[in-house]
N, C-alpha and C positions, 0 to 999 in steps of 0.2 A: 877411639872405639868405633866400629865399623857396623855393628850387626848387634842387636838382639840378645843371640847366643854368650857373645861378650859380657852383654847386661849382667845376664843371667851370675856368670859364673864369677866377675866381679862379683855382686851385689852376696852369693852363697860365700864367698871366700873372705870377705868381710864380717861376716855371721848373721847376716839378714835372712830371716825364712823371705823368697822370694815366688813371684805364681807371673805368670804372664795374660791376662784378663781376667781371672779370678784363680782363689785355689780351691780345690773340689772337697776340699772338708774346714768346717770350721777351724781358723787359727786364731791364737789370740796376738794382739801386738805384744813387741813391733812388729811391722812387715814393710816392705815392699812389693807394689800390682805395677806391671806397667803395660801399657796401651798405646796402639800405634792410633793416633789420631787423624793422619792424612798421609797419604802416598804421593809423591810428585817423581814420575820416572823421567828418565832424560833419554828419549828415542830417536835414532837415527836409522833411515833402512830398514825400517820392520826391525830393529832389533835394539831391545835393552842395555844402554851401557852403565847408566849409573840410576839406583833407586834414592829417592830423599825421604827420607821417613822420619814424619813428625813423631814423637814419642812425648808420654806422659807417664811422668813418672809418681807414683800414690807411696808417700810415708804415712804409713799409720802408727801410731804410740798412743799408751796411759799416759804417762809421765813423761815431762822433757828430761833429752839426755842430749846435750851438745857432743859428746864425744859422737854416737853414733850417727847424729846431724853432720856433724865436721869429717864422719868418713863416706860419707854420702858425696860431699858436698865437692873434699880435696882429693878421694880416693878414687872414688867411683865413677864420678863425672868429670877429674880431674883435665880431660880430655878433647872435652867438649862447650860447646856454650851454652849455657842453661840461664833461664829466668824463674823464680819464684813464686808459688803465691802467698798470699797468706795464709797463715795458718787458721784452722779452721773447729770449731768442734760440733761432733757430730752425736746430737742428742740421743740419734735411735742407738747406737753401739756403743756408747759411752766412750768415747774418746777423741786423740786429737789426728789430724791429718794437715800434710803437707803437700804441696804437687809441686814437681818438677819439669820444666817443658823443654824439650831440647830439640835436635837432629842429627840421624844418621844416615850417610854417604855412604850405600854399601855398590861397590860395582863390580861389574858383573867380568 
């Protein structure tokens, strides 16, 4: 996976409702948010050859579903290297959350 856009259309062609820093109307879980959490560009010459871009990626769910975990996990990210957190729950929305932390290489 190189980009973003990628995310995206994996994470929709899996059947995740997916938003990229939030979605503009209430959804209910599951879902998928993801967030770039830091940029490291790789510059020569005044000019941009390769972008690093930290990404976070937010599972949100009611209930655990390992099938949709395991399409996240072998589908989605299959690609990339990713760490974990733990899972978490989140009183105000009543539910649970996951976050996935990875990097894309997009160049230019």
């Amino acid at each position: 996976m190189t980009d973003l856009s990628e995310l995206k259309k994996r994470a929709e062609d899996n059947g995740f409702l997916y938003a990229y820093g939030m979605f503009k109307d209430s959804v209910e879980p599951p879902h998928l948010v993801a967030y770039e959490t830091d940029v490291t560009n790789f510059i020569a010459d005044g000019v941009v050859y390769k972008k690093k871009i930290a990404v976070k990626l937010d599972y949100t769910y009611d209930f655990k579903d390992l099938t949709m975990q395991n399409k996240i996990e072998d589908i989605i990210l299959h690609d990339v290297v990713w760490n974990k957190s733990e899972e978490i729950y989140l009183d105000s929305e009543n539910c649970w959350q996951v976050s996935y932390f990875f990097e894309l290489i997009e160049e230019e």
